[in-house]
C-alpha positions as CSV (number, residue, x, y, z in Angstrom):
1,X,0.0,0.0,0.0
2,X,2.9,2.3,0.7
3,X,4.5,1.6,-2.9
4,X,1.2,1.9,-4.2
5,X,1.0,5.7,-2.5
6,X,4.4,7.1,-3.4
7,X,4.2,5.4,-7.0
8,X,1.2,7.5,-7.8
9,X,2.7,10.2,-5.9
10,X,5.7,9.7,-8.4
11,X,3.2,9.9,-11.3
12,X,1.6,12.8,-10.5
13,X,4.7,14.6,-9.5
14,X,6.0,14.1,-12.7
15,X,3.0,14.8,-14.7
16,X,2.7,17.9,-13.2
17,X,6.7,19.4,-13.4
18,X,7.6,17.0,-15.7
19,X,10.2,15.6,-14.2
20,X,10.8,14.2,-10.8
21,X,12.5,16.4,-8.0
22,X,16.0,14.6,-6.1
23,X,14.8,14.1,-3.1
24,X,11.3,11.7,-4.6
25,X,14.5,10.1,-6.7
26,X,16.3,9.6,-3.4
27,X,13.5,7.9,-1.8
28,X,12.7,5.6,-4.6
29,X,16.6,4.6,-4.5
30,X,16.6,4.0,-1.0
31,X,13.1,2.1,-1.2
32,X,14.8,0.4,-4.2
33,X,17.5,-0.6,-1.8
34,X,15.8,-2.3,0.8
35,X,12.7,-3.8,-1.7
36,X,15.8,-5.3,-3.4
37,X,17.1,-7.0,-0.7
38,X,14.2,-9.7,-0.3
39,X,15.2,-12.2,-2.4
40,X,11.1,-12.9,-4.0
41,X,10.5,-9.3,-4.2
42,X,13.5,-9.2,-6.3
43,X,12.6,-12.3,-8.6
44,X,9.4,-10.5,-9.0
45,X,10.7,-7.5,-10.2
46,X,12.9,-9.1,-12.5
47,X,10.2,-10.6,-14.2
48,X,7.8,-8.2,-14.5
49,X,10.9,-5.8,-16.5
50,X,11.7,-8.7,-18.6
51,X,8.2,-9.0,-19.1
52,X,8.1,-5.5,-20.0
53,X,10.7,-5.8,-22.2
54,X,8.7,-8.8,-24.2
55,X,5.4,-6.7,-24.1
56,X,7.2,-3.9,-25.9
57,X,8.8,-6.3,-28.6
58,X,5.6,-7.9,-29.3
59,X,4.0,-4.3,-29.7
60,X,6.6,-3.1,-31.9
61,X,6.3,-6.5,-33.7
62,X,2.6,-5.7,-34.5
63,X,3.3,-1.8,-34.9
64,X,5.8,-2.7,-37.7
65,X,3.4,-5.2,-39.3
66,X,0.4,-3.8,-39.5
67,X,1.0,-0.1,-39.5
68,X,-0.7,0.5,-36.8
69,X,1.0,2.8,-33.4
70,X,-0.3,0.4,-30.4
71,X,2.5,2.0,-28.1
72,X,-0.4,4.2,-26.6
73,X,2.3,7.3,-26.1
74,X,4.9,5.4,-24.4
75,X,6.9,4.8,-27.3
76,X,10.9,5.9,-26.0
């Protein structure tokens, strides 16, 4: 629930300025830190960015095949 707080926090925050001040960045390393160190938590995050990764290769694979921008504004 906390995460879930300070990652919409995070959102807004950089909605708003468009960017995301040093001391939010600070937090989310430390919080970073400490999620990183239980050993599931950090086999679940793993997968869900190689996940990531695989959802974004299958959307450009469509993208490039049928013309067609599915990246929904989060292209990089």
């Amino acid at each position: 629930m906390i995460l879930e707080k300070f990652n919409f926090r995070l959102i807004l925050n950089k909605l708003k300025k468009g960017e995301i001040s040093k001391g939010t960045k600070e937090k989310l390393q430390n919080m970073g830190s400490v999620v990183s160190m239980n050993p599931v938590v950090n086999e679940y995050l793993q997968a869900e960015a190689r996940f990531g990764m695989l959802w974004e290769d299958i959307m450009k694979i469509l993208n490039d095949s049928i013309g067609i921008n599915l990246s929904l504004g989060n292209e990089k």
